[in-house]
C-alpha positions in Angstrom: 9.2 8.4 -9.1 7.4 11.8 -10.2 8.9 14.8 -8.2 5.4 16.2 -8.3 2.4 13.5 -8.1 3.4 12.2 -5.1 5.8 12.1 -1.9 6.9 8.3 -0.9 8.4 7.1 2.4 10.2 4.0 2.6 12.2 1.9 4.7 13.3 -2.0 5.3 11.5 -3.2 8.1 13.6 -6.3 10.8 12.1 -9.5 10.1 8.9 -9.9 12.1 8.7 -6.6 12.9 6.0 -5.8 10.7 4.8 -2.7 8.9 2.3 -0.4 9.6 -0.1 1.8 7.6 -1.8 5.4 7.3 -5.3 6.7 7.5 -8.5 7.1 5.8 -12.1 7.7 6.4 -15.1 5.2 5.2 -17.5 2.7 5.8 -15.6 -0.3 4.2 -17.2 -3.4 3.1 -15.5 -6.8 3.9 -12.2 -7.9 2.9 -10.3 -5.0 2.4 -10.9 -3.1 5.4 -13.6 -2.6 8.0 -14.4 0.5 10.1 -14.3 0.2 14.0 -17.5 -0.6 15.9 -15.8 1.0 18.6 -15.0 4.3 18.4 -18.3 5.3 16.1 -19.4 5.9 13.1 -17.3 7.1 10.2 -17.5 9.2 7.4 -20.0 7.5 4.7 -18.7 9.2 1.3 -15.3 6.6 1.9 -16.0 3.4 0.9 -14.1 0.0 0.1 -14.8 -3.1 -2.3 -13.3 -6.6 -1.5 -9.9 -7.3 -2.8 -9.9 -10.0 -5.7 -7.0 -11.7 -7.4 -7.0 -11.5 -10.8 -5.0 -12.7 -14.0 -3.1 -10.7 -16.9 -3.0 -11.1 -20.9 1.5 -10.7 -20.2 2.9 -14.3 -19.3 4.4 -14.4 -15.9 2.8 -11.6 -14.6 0.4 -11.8 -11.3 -2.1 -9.3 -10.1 -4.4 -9.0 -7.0 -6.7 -6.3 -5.7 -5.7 -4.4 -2.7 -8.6 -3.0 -2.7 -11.4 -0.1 -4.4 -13.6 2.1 -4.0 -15.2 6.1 -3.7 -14.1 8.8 -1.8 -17.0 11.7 -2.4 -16.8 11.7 -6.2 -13.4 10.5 -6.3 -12.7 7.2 -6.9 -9.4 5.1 -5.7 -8.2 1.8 -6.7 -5.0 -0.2 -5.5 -3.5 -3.7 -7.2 -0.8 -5.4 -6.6 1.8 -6.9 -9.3 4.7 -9.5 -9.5 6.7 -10.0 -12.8 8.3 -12.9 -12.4 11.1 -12.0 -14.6 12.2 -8.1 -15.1 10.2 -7.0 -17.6 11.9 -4.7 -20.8 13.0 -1.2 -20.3 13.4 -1.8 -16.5 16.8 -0.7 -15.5 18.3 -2.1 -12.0 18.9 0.7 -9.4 22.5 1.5 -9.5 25.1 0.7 -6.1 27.7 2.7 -4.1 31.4 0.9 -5.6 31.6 -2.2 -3.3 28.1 -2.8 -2.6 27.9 -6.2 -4.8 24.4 -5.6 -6.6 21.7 -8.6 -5.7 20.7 -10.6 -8.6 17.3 -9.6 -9.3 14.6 -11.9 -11.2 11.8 -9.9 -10.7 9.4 -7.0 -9.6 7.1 -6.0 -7.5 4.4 -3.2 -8.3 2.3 -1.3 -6.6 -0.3 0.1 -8.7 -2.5 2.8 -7.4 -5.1 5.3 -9.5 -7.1 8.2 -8.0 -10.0 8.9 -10.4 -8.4 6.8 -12.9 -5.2 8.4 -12.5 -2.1 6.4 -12.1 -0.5 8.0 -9.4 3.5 8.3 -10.3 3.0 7.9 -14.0 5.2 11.1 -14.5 7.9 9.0 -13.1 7.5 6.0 -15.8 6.3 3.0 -16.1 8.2 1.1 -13.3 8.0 4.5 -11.0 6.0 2.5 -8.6 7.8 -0.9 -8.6 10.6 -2.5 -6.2 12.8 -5.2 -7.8 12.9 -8.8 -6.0 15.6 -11.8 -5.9 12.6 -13.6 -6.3 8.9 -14.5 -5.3 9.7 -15.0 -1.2 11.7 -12.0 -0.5 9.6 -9.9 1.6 9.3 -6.2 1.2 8.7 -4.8 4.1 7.7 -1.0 2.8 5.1 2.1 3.3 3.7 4.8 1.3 2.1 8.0 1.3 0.6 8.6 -2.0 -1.2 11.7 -3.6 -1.8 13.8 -7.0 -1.3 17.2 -5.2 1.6 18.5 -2.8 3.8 15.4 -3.0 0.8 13.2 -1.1 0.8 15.6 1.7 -2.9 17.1 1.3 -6.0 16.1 -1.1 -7.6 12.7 -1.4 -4.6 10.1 -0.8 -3.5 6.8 -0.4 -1.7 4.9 2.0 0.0 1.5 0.9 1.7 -0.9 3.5 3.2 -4.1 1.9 3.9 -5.9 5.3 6.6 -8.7 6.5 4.6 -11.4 8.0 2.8 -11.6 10.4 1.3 -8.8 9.9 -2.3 -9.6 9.4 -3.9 -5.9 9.7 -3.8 -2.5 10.8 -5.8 -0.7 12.9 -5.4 3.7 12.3 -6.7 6.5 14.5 -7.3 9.8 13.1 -6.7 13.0 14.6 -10.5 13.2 15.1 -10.5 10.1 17.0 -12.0 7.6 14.2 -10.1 4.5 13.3 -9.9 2.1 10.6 -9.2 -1.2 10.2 -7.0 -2.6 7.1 -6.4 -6.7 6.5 -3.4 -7.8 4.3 -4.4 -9.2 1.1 -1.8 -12.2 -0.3 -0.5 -12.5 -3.8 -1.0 -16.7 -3.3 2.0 -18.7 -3.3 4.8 -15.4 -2.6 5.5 -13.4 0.3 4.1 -10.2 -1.1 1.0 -8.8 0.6 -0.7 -5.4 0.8 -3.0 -3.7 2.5 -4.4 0.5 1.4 -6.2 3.2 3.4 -8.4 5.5 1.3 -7.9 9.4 2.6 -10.5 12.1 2.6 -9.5 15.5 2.1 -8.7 17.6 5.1 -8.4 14.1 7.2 -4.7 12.9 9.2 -3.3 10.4 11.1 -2.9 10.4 14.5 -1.5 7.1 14.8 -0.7 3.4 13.1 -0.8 0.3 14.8 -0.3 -3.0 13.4 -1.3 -6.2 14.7 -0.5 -10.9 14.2 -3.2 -12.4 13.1 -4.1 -13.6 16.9 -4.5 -9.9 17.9 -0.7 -9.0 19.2 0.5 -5.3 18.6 3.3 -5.5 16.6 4.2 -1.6 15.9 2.8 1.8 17.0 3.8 4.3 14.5 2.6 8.3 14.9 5.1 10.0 12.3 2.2 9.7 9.6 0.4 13.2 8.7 
């Protein structure tokens, strides 16, 4: 990961526990996100297309949509990628002495571009990417992700892959606003994603993440 393009915080989430996202602004369209009918309106110039799932010329490789869209005149875009076997010129994260290393098969990827910008490409190809003992292990991660002071200020995305059953999250800015995110499903793994588009000059008051049926699951306000 690039020391300068953007600032990452991660962590292994209990099973069932769920994870839990960022903020943004916008007026989303459907299937990605949707803005809250009711706390009011939000700002316009953010706006989200639905998520797709799409195919790759590499065999074995899987990609879906998170989501895309336009903040202002800068544009965002999110997928989501599984190699099914580690691709070449990955190397395996190294372990303390005793720590048996697990035998990974493949990777996961989140790929994320601000105005066509890959964001951690100073870090490599594979800065963005968690390895996997295969297509069911759950990731359980979250992300803060920016091209300017470590993803602390500027235009930014948030990235959540959730455990199940997180279904969606629900974020309240400092200004009172909230946003609604869904989890969109790599079909036939247990890797999922969901991304909240940030405007510049907008924080997070709070995260709260939510089962499909409409039960809280986390309440998170660490998140700036």
């Amino acid at each position: 990961m690039s020391t300068t393009a953007t600032k990452r915080t991660r962590w292994k989430m209990a099973a069932g526990a769920g994870v839990a996202a960022a903020a943004a602004t916008g007026v989303a369209l459907s299937g990605v996100a949707s803005a809250s009918t009711t706390t009011g309106a939000v700002d316009p110039s953010v706006t989200a297309k639905t998520a797709q799932r799409t195919t790759t010329a590499q065999p074995a490789v899987e990609r879906v949509l998170v989501g895309q869209g336009r903040m202002g005149a800068v544009t965002w875009k999110v997928d989501l990628e599984y190699y099914r076997h580690l691709p070449p010129g990955f190397r395996v994260p190294s372990f303390p002495p005793g720590i048996k290393t697990p035998k990974y098969t493949g990777l996961v990827c989140e790929r994320m571009y601000l105005n066509g910008v890959r964001i951690d490409h100073q870090g490599g190809p594979w800065a963005d990417c968690s390895p996997v003992t295969g297509a069911h292990q759950p990731i359980g991660e979250e992300s803060l992700n920016g091209l300017t002071d470590k993803g602390t200020s500027g235009y930014r995305l948030f990235v959540g892959q959730p455990m199940a059953p997180v279904a969606y999250a629900v974020l309240t800015f400092t200004n009172g606003r909230t946003y609604r995110a869904n989890t969109v499903h790599l079909p036939g793994t247990a890797f999922g994603a969901f991304t909240i588009p940030i405007g510049k000059g907008w924080y997070i008051r709070s995260v709260d993440t939510y089962s499909r049926d409409g039960h809280r699951l986390s309440h998170e306000t660490e998140w700036h």
